[in-house]
C-alpha positions as CSV (number, residue, x, y, z in Angstrom):
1,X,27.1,-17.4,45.9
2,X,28.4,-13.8,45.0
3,X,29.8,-14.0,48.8
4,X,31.9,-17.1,47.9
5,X,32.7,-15.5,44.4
6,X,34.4,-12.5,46.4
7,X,36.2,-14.7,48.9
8,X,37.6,-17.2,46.4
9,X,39.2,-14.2,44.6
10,X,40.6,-12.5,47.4
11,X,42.4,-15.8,48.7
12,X,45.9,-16.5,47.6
13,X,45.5,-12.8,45.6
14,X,49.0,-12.1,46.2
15,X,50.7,-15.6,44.7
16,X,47.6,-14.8,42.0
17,X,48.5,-11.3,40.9
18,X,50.9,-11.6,38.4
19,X,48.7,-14.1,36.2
20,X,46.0,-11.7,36.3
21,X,48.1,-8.8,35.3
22,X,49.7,-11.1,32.7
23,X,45.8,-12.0,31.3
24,X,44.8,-8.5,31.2
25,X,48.1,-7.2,28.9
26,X,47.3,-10.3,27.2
27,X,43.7,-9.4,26.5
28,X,44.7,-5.8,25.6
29,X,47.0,-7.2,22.6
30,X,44.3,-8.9,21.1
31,X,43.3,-7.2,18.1
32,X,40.4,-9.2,16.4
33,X,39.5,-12.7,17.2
34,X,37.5,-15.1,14.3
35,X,34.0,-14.8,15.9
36,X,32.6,-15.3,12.9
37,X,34.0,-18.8,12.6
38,X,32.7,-20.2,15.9
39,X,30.0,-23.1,14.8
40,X,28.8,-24.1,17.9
41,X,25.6,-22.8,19.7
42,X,26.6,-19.9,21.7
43,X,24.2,-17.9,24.1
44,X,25.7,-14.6,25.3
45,X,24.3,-13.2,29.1
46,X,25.1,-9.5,29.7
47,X,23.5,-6.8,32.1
48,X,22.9,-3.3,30.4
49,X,24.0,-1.9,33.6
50,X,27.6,-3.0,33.3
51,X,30.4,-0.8,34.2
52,X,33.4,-3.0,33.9
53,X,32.9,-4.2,30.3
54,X,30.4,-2.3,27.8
55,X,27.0,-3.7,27.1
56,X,28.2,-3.1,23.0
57,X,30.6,-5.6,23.8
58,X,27.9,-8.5,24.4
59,X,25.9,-7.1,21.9
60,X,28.6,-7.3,19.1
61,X,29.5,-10.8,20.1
62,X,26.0,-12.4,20.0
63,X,25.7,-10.1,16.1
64,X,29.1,-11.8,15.2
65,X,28.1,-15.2,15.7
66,X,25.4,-17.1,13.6
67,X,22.8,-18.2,15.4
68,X,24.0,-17.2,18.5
69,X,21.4,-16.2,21.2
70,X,21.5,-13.1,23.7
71,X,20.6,-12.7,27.0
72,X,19.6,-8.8,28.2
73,X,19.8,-8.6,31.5
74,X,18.0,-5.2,32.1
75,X,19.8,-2.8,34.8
76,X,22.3,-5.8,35.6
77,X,25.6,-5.1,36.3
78,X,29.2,-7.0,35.7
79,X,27.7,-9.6,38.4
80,X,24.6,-10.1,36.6
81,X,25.2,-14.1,37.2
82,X,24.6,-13.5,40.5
83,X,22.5,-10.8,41.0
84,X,19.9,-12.5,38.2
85,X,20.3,-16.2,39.1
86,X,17.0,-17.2,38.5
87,X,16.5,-15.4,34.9
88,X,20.1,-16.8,33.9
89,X,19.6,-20.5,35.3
90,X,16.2,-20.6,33.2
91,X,17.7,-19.5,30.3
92,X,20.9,-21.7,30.3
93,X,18.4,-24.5,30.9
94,X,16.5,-23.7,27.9
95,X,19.3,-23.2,26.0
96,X,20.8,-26.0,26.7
97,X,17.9,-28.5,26.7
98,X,17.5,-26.8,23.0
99,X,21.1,-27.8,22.1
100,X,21.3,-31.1,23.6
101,X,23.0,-33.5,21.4
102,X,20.9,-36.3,20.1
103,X,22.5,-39.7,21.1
104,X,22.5,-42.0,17.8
């Protein structure tokens, strides 16, 4: 998966590149962003090994948001998704069996 990940981004990275340079100054302009307001479930995943995007980050995002759940990955890095399948695909299933909307 993590192999296909890394392919998929390099393909077409040249057409691709000024998007991504556009999302990141785009990204760096935002000052604050409601958090607080999101009403939905939300369950934050993020390794305490990450060098690309602080572990405070995840942790001030899960705080921000009531209710919202947190995931720890211990030691994982920015690819944690990958590197931790099997912890991250059980707790997305739990979370979202937890969350499933009742039909009525």
């Amino acid at each position: 998966m993590l192999q296909a990940l890394l392919v998929g981004t390099l393909h077409r990275l040249r057409e691709r590149l000024p998007g991504t340079v556009n999302d990141t100054e785009q990204f760096r302009s935002i000052r604050t962003y409601p958090l607080a307001e999101i009403a939905v479930p939300l369950l934050a995943i993020h390794g305490t090994g990450d060098r690309v995007v602080p572990f405070a980050h995840g942790q001030a995002l899960a705080s921000a948001v009531a209710g919202a759940e947190f995931l720890q990955i211990e030691n994982g890095e920015h690819v944690s998704l990958f590197t931790h399948l099997d912890e991250v695909r059980a707790r997305v299933r739990s979370f979202l069996a937890r969350h499933r909307p009742t039909r009525g």
